[in-house]
PDBQT receptor file of N, H, CA, C and O in Angstrom, charges set to zero:
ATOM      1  N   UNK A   1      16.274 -20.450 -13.423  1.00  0.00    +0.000 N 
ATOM      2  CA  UNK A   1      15.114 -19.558 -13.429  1.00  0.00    +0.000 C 
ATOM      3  C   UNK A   1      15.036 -18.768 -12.119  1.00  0.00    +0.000 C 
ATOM      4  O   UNK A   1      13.963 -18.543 -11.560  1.00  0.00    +0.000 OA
ATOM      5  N   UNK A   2      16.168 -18.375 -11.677  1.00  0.00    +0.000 N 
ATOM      6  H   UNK A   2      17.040 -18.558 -12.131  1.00  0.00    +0.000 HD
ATOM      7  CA  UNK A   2      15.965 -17.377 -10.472  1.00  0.00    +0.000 C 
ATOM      8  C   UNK A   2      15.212 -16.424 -10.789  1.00  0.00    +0.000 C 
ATOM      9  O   UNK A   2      14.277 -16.022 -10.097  1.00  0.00    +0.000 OA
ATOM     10  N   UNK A   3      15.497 -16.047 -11.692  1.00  0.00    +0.000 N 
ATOM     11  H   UNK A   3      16.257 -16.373 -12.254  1.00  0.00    +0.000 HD
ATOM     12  CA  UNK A   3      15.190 -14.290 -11.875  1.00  0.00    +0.000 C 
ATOM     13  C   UNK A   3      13.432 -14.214 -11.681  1.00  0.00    +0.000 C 
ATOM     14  O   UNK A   3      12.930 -13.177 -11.247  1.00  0.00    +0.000 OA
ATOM     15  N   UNK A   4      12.577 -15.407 -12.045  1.00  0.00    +0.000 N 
ATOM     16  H   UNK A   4      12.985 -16.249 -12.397  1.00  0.00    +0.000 HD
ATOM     17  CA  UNK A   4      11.649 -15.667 -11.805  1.00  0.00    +0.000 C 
ATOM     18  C   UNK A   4      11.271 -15.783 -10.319  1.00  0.00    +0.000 C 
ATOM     19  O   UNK A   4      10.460 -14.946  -9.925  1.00  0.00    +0.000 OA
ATOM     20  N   UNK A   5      11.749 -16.732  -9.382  1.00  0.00    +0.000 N 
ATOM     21  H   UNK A   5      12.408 -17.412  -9.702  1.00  0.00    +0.000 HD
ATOM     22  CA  UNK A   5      11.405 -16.206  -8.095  1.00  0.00    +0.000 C 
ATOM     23  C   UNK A   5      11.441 -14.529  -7.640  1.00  0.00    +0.000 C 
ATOM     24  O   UNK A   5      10.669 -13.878  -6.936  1.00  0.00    +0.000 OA
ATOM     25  N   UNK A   6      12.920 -14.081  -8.503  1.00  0.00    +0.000 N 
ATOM     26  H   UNK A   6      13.547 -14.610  -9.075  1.00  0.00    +0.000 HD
ATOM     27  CA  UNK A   6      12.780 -13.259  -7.586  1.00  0.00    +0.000 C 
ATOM     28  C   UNK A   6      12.132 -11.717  -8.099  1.00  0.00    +0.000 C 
ATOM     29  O   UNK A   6      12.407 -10.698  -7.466  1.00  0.00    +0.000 OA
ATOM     30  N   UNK A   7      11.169 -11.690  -9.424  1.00  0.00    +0.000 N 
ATOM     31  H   UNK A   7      10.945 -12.518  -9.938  1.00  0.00    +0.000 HD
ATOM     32  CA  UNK A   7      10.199 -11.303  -9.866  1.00  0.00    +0.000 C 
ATOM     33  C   UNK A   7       9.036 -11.528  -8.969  1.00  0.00    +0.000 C 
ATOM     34  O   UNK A   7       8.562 -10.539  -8.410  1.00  0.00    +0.000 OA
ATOM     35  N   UNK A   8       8.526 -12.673  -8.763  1.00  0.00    +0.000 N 
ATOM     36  H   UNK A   8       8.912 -13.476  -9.217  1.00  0.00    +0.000 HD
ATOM     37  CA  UNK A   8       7.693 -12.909  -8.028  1.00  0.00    +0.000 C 
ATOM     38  C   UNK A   8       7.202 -11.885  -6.908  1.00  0.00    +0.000 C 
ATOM     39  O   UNK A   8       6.195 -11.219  -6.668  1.00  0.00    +0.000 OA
ATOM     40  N   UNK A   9       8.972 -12.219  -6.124  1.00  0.00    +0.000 N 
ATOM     41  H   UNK A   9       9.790 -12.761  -6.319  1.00  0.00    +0.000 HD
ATOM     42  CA  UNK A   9       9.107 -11.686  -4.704  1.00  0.00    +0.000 C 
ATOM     43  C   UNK A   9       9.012 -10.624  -4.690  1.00  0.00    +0.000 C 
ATOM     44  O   UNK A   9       8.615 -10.215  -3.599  1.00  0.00    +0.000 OA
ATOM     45  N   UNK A  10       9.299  -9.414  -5.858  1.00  0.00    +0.000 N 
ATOM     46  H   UNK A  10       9.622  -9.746  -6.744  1.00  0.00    +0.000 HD
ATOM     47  CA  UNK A  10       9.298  -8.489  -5.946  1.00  0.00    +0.000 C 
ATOM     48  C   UNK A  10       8.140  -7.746  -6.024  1.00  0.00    +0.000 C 
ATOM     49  O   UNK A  10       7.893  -6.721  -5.390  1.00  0.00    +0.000 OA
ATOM     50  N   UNK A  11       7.329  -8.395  -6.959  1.00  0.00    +0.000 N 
ATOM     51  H   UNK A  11       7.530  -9.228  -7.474  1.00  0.00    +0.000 HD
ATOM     52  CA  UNK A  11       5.741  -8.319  -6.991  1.00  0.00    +0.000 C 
ATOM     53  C   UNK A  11       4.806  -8.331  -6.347  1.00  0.00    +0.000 C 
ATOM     54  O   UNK A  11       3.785  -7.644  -6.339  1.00  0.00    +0.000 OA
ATOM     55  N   UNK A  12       5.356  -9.625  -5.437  1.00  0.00    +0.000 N 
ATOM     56  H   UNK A  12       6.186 -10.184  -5.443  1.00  0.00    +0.000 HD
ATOM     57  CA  UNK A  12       4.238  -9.135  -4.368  1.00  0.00    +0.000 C 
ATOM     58  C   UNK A  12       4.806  -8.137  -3.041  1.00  0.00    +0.000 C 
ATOM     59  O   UNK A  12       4.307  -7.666  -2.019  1.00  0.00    +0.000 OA
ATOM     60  N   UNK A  13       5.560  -8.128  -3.417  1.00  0.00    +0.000 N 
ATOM     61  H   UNK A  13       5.966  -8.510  -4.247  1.00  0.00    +0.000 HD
ATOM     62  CA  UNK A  13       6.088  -7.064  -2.486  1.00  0.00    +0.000 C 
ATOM     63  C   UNK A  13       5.736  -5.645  -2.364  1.00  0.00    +0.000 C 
ATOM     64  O   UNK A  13       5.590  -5.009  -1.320  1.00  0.00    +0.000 OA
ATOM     65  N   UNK A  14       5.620  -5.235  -3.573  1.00  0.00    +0.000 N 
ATOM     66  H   UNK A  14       5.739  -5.751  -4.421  1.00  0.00    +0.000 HD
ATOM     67  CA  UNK A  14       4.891  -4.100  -4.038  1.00  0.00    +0.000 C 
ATOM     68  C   UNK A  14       3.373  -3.604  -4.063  1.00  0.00    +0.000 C 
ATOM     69  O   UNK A  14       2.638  -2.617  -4.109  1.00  0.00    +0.000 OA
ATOM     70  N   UNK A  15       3.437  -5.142  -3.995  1.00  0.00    +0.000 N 
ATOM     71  H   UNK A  15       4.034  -5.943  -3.958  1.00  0.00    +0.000 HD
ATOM     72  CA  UNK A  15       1.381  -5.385  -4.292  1.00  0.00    +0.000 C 
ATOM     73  C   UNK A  15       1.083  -5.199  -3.260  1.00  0.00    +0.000 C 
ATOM     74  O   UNK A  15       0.164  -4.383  -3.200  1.00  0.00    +0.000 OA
ATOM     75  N   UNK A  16       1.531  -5.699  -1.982  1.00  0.00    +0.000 N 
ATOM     76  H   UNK A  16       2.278  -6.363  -2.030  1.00  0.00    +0.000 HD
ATOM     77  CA  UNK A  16       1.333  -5.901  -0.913  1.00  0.00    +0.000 C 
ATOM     78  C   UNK A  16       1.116  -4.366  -0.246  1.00  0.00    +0.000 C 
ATOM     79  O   UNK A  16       0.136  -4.005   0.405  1.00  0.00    +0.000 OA
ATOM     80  N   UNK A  17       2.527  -3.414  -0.656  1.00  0.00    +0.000 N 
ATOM     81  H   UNK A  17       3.323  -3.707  -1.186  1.00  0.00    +0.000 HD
ATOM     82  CA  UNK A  17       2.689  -2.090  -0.172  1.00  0.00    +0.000 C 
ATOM     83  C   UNK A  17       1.904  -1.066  -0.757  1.00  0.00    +0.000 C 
ATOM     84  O   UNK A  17       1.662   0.007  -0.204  1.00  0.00    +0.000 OA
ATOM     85  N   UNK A  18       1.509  -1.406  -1.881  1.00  0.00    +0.000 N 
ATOM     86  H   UNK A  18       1.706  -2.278  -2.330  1.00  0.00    +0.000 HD
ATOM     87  CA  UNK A  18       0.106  -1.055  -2.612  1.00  0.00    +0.000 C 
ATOM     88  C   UNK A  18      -1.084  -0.662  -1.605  1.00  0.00    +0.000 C 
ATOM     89  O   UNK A  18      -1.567   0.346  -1.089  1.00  0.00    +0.000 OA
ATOM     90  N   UNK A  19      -1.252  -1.911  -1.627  1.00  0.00    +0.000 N 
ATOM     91  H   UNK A  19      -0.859  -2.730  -2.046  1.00  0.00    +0.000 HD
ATOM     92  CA  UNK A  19      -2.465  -2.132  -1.417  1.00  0.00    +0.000 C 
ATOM     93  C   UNK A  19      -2.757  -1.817   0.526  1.00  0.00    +0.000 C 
ATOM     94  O   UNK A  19      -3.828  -1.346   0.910  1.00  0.00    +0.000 OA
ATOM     95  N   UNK A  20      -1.609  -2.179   1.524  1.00  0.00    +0.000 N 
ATOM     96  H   UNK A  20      -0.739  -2.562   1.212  1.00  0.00    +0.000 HD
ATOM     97  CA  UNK A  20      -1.307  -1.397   2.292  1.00  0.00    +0.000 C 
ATOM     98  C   UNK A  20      -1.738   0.082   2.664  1.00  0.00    +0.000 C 
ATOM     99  O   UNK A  20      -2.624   0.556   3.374  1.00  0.00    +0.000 OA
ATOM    100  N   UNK A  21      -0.425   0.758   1.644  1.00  0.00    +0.000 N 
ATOM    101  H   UNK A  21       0.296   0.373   1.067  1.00  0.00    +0.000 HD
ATOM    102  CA  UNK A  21      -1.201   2.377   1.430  1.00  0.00    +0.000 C 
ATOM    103  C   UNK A  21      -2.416   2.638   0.524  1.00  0.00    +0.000 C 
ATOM    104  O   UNK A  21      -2.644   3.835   0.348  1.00  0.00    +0.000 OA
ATOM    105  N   UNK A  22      -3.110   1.916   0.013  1.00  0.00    +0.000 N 
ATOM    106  H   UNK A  22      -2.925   0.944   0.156  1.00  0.00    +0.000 HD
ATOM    107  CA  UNK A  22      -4.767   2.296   0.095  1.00  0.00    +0.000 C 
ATOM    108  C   UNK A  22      -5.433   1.605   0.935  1.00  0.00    +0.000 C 
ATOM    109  O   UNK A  22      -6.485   2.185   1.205  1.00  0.00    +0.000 OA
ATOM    110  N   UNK A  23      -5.317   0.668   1.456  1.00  0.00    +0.000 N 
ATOM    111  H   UNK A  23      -4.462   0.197   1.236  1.00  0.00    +0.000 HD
ATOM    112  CA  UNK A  23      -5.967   0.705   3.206  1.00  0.00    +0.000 C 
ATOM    113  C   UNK A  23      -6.049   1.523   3.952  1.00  0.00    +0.000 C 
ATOM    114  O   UNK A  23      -7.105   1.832   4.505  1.00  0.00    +0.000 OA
ATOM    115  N   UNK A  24      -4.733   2.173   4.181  1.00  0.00    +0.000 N 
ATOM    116  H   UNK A  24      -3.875   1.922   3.732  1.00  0.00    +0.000 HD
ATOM    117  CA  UNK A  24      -4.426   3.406   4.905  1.00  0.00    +0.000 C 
ATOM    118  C   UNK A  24      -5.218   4.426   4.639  1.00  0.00    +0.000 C 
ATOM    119  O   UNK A  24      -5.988   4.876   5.487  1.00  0.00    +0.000 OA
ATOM    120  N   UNK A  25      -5.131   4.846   3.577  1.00  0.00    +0.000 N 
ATOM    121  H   UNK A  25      -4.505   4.480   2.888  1.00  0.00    +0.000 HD
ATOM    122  CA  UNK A  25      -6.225   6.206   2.856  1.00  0.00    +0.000 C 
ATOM    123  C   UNK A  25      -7.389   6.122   3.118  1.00  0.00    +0.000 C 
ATOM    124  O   UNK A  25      -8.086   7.086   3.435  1.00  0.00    +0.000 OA
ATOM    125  N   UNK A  26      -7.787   4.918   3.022  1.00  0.00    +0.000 N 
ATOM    126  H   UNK A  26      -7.220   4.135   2.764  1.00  0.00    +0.000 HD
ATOM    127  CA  UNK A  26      -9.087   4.704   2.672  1.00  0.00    +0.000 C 
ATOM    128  C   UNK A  26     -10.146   4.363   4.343  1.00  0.00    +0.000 C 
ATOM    129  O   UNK A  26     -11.316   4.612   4.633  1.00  0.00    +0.000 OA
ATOM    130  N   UNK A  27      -9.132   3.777   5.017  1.00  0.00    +0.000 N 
ATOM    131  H   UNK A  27      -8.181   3.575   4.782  1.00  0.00    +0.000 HD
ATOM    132  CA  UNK A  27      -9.667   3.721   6.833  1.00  0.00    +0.000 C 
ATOM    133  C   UNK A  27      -8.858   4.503   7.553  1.00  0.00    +0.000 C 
ATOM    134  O   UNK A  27      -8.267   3.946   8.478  1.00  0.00    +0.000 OA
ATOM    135  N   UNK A  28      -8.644   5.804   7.357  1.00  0.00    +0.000 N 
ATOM    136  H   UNK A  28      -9.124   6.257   6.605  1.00  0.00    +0.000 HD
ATOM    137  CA  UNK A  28      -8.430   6.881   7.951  1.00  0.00    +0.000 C 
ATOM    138  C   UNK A  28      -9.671   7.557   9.316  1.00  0.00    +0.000 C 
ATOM    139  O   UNK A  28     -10.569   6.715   9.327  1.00  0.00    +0.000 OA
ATOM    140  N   UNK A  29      -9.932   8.396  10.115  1.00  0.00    +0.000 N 
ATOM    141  H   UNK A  29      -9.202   9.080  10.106  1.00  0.00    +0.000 HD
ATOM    142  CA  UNK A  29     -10.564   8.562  11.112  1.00  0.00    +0.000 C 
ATOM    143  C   UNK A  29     -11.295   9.640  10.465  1.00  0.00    +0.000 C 
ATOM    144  O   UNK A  29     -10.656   9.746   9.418  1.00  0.00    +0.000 OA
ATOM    145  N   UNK A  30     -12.121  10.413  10.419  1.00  0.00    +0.000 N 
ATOM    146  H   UNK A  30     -12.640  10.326  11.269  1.00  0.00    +0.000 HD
ATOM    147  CA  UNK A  30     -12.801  11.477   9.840  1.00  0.00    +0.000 C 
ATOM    148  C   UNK A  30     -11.744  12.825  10.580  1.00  0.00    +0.000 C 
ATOM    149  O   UNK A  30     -11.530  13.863   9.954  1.00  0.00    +0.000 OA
ATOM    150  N   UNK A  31     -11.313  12.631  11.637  1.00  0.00    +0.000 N 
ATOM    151  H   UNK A  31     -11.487  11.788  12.145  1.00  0.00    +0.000 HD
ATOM    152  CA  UNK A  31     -10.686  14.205  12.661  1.00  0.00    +0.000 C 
ATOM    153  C   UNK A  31      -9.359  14.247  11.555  1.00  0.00    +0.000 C 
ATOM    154  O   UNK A  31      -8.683  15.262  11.383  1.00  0.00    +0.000 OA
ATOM    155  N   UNK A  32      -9.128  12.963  10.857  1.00  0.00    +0.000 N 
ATOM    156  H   UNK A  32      -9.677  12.138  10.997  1.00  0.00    +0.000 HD
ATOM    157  CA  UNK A  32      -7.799  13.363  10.374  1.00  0.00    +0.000 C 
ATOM    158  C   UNK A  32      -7.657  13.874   8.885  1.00  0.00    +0.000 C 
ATOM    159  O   UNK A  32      -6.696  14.337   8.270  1.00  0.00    +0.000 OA
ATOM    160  N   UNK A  33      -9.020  13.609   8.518  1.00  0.00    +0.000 N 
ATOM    161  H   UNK A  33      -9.801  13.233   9.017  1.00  0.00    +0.000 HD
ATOM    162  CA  UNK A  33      -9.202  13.974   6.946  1.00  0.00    +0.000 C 
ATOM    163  C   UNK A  33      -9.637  15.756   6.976  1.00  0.00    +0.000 C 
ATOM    164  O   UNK A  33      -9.421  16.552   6.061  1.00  0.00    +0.000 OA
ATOM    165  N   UNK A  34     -10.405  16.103   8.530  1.00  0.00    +0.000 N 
ATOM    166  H   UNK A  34     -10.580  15.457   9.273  1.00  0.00    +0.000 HD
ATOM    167  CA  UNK A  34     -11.019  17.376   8.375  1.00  0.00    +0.000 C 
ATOM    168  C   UNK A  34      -9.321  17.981   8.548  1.00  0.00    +0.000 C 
ATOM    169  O   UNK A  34      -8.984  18.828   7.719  1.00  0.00    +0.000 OA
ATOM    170  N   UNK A  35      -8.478  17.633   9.404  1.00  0.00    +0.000 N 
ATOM    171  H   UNK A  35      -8.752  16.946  10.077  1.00  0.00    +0.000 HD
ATOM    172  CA  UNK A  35      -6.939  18.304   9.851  1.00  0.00    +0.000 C 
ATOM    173  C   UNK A  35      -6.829  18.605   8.420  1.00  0.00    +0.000 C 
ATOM    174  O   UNK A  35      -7.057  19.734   7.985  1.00  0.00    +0.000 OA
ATOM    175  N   UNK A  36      -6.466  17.572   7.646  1.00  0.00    +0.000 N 
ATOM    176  H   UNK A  36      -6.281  16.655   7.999  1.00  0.00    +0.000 HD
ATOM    177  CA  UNK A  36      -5.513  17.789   6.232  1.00  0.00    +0.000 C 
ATOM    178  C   UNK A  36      -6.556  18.908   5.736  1.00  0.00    +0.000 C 
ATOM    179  O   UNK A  36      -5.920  19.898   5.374  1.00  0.00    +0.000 OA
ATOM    180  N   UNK A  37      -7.307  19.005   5.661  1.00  0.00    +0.000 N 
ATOM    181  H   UNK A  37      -7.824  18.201   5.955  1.00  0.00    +0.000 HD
ATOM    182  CA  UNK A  37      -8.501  19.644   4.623  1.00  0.00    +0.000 C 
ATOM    183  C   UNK A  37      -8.150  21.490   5.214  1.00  0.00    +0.000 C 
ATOM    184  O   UNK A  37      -7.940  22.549   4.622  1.00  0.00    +0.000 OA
ATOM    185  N   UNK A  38      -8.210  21.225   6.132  1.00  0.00    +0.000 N 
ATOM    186  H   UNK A  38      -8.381  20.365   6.613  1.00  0.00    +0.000 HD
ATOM    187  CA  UNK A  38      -8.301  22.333   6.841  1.00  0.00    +0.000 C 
ATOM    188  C   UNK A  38      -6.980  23.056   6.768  1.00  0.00    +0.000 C 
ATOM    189  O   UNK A  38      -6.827  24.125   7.359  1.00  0.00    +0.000 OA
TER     190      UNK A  38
């Protein structure tokens, strides 16, 4: 049953980088949201 660990590993791996880049988005500084906007 490897393929199962390494599903797992894969999963959260992704989840992790997920959820990462909506941290990122989401606690951004306000000077950097007016830059992009602008």
């Amino acid at each position: 049953m490897w393929y199962f660990s390494w599903i797992l590993g894969v999963g959260l791996a992704v989840g992790f980088g997920v959820l990462n880049g909506m941290w990122h988005e989401f606690h951004l500084p306000l000077e950097d949201e007016n830059e992009k906007a602008g």
